[in-house]
C-alpha positions in Angstrom: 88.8 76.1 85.5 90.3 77.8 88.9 89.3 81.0 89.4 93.0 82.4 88.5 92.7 80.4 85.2 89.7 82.2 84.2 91.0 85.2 84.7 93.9 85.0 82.8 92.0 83.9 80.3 89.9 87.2 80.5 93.3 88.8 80.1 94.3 87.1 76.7 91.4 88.0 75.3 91.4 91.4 76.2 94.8 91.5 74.7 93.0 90.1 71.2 90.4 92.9 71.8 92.8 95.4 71.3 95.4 94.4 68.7 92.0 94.1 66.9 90.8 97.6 67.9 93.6 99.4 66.8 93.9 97.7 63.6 89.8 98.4 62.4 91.1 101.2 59.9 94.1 99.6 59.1 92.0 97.1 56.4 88.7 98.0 54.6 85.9 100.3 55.5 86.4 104.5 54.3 89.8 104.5 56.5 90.7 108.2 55.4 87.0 109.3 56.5 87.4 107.0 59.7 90.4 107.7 61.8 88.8 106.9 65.5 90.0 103.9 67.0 92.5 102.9 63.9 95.9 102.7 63.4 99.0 102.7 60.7 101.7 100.4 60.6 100.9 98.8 63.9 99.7 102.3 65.6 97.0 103.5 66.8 96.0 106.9 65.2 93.8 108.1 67.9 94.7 111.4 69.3 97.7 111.5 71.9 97.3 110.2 75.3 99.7 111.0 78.3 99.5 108.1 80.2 101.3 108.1 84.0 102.6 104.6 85.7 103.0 105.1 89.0 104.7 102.2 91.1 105.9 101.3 94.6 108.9 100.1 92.9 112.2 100.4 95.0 115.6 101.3 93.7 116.7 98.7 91.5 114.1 95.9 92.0 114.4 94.4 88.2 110.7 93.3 89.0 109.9 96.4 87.7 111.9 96.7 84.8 109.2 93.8 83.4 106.4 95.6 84.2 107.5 98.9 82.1 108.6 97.0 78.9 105.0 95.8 78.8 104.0 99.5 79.8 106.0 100.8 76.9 104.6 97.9 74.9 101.0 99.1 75.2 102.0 102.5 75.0 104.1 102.2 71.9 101.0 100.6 69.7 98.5 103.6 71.2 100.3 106.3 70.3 100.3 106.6 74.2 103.2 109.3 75.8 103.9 107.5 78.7 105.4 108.9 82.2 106.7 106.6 84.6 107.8 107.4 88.5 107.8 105.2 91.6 108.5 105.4 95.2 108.6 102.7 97.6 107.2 105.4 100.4 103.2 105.8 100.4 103.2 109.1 101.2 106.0 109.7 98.2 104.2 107.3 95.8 100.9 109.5 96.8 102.1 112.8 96.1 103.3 111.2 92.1 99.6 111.1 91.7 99.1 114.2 92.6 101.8 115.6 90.3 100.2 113.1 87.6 96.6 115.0 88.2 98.3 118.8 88.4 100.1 117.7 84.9 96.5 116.9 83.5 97.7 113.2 82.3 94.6 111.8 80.2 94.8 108.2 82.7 97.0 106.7 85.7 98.2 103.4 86.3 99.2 102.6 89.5 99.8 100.4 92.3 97.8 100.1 95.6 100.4 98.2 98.0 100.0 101.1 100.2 96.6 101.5 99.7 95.7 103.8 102.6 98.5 106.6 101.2 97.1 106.6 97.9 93.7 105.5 97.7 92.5 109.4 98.8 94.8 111.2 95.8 93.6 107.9 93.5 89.7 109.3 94.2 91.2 113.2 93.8 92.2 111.7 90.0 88.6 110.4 89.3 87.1 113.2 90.4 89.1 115.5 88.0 88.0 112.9 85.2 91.2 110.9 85.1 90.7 107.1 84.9 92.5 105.1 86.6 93.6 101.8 86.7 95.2 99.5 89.5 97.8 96.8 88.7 100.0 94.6 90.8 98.6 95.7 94.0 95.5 96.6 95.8 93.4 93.8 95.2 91.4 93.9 97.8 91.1 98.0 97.4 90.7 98.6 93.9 86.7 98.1 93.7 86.4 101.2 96.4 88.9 103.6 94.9 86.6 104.1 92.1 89.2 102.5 89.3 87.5 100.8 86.1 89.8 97.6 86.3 92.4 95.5 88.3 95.7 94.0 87.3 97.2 91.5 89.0 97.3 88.4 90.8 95.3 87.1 94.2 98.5 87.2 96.2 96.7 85.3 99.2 95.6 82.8 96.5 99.4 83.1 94.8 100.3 82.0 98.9 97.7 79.3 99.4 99.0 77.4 96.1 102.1 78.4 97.3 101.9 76.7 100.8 100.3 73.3 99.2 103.7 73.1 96.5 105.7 73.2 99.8 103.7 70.4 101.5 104.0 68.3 97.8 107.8 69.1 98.1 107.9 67.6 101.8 109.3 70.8 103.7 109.0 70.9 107.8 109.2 74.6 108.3 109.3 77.6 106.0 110.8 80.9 106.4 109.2 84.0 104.5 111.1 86.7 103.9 109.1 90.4 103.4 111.8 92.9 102.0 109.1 95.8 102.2 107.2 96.2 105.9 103.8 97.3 105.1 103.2 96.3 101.9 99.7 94.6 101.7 100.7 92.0 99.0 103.9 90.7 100.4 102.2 90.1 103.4 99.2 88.3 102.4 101.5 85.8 100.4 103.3 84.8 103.5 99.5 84.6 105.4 98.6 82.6 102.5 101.5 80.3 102.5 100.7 79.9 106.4 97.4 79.1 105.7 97.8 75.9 103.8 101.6 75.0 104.9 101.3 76.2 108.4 104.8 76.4 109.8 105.6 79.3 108.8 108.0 82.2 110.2 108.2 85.3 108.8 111.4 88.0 109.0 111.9 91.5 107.6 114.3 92.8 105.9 115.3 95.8 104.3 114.7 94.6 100.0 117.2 98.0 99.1 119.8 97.1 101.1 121.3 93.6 100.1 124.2 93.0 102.0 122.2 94.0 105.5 119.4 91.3 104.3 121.9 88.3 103.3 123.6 88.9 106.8 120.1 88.7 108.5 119.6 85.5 106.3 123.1 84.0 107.1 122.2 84.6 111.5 118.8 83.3 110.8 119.8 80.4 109.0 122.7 79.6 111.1 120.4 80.1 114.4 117.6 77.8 113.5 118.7 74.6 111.7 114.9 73.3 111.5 114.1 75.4 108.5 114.5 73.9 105.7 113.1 76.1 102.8 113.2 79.7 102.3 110.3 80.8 100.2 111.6 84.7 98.7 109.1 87.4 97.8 111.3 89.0 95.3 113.8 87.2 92.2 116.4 89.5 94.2 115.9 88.5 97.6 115.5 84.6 96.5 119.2 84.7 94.9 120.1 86.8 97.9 118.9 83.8 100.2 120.8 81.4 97.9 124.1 82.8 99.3 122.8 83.0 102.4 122.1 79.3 102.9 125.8 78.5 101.4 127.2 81.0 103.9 125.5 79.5 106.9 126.7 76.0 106.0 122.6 75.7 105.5 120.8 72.5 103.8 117.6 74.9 103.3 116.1 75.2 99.4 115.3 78.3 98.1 111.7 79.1 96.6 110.2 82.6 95.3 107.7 84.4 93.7 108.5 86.6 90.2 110.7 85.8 87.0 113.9 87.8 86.0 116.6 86.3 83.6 118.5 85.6 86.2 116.0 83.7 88.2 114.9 81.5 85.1 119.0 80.3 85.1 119.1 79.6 88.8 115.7 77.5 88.6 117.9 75.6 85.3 120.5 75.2 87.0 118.8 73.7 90.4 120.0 76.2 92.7 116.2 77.6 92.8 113.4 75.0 93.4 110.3 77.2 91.4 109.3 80.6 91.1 105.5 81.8 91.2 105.0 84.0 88.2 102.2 87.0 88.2 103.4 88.2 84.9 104.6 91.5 85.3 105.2 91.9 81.4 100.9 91.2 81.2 100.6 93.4 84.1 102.3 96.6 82.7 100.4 95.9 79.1 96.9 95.9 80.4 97.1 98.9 82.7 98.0 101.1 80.2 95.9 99.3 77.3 93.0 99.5 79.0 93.4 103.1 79.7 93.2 103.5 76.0 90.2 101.4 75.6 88.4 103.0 77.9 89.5 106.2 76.5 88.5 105.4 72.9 85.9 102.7 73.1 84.5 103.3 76.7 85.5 99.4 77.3 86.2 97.7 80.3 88.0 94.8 81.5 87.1 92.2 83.8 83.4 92.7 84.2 84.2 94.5 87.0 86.4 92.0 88.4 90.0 91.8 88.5 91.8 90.2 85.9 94.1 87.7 87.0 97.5 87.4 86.2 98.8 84.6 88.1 99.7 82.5 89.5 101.4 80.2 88.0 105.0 78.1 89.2 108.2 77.7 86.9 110.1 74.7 87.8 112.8 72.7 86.3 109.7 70.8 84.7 108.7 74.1 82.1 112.0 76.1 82.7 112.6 75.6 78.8 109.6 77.1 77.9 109.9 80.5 79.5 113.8 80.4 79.2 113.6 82.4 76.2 111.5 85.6 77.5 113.3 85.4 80.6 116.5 86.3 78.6 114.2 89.0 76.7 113.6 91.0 79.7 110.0 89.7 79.0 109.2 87.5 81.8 
């Protein structure tokens, strides 16, 4: 097994641990004596959390929307009251975790894509004796911020696999499009795409603003007839490109990382060659779940590793698999 496979392993499993956890009063045992740790009808009875999720999320990136319903999953079954807020801005995203320590929440969640903004207000959180724990972001960051556990996928990993699928497919040159400058994971994918692929351009573009970044598309496209696949960082900004190439009379194919419903029906219907899929829904789940664990058990997951998400592509070849949780908001 890969690296990445382990990992995700390490995540299903920790997903068992606590379905089993929180059902240990449900069945045998003294459960009116024993209420720590237990649950009723599919909840845990251990006192009230307040739980914050704070993301890097833009306005309307449906990315996101994954992430929370797995949130809310986790939350839901721990009797977890749990407070979501996001700004793409790191300076924005680091004063949320500020307001998240001054409201006295009982754990954060929270991304590290702008890990210098946040990192010092993270460390002001575990000093207060808030735990803390990183998801989709921050990989590289998370071990010296002091959280108990990592999230996510190895986006230069996520790249590297990324750039050999583009050889396999025969590409000749590959533009990568960052919709977020700054953020550390977006631009490790396209590094790792470079470094197995190799012909590689990147461009920027604004990810809130779609009509500016399907223009920029369209005059890139129409400039530079050698490219011929556009690898996306975002569903949005993949089905974005897709216009794009039709507007600029382009032959280029469209590839991208993350799921949405509306993704999984462009892959089926061919106008999308694959999609690298991190698992957002898994993401959002074990952030909050292991806040609870660690709250109630004083368990950890990973082994102080990250637990690996992803990758893993979604091609016309296992569309039909996922097809179904991409149309529950799910995947």
């Amino acid at each position: 097994m890969v690296r990445w496979q382990k990992k995700a392993v390490a995540a299903v499993a920790a997903v068992a641990l606590a379905a089993a956890l929180a059902a240990c009063s449900s069945s045998g045992g003294k459960q009116k004596e024993q209420s720590s740790g237990g649950s009723g009808s599919g909840v845990a009875n251990t006192p009230r959390m307040k739980v914050a999720l704070i993301t890097h999320s833009g306005p309307g990136d449906t990315f996101w929307d994954i992430v929370r319903r797995g949130a809310d999953a986790a939350a839901k079954k721990d009797n977890i009251d749990l407070q979501y807020s996001a700004d793409p801005d790191g300076a924005a995203q680091a004063n949320l975790v500020q307001t998240a320590i001054d409201s006295k929440v009982d754990g954060i969640a929270v991304t590290l894509n702008k890990p210098d903004a946040v990192i010092p207000n993270v460390k002001k959180a575990i000093a207060a004796g808030i735990p803390v724990t990183v998801l989709n972001g921050g990989l590289d960051q998370w071990k010296s911020s002091g959280a108990i556990g990592y999230f996510g996928q190895d986006e230069r990993i996520a790249g590297q696999a990324t750039g050999e699928k583009l050889k396999e497919l025969g590409a000749k040159k590959v533009l990568c499009v960052i919709h977020e400058q700054g953020n550390v994971s977006l631009e490790a994918r396209c590094q790792g795409i470079k470094d197995k692929f190799g012909n590689v351009e990147n461009v920027n573009v604004n990810g809130t603003d779609q009509p500016g970044t399907q223009a920029t598309l369209t005059s890139k496209l129409q400039q530079d007839k050698a490219v011929d696949y556009v690898v996306a960082l975002n569903a949005g900004i993949a089905l974005t490109a897709v216009q794009a190439a039709k507007d600029a009379g382009s032959g280029a194919k469209i590839g991208s990382f993350d799921m949405s419903k509306e993704m999984a029906k462009a892959i089926q219907s061919g106008s999308v060659q694959f999609a690298v899929d991190q698992q957002p829904y898994l993401q959002g789940y074990l952030a909050v779940d292991a806040l609870w664990l660690y709250k109630n058990n004083g368990d950890t997951i990973g082994g102080g590793q990250a637990t690996l998400t992803g990758p893993a592509f979604i091609d016309k070849a296992n569309i039909a698999a996922v097809l179904k949780y991409a149309e529950a908001g799910t995947r």
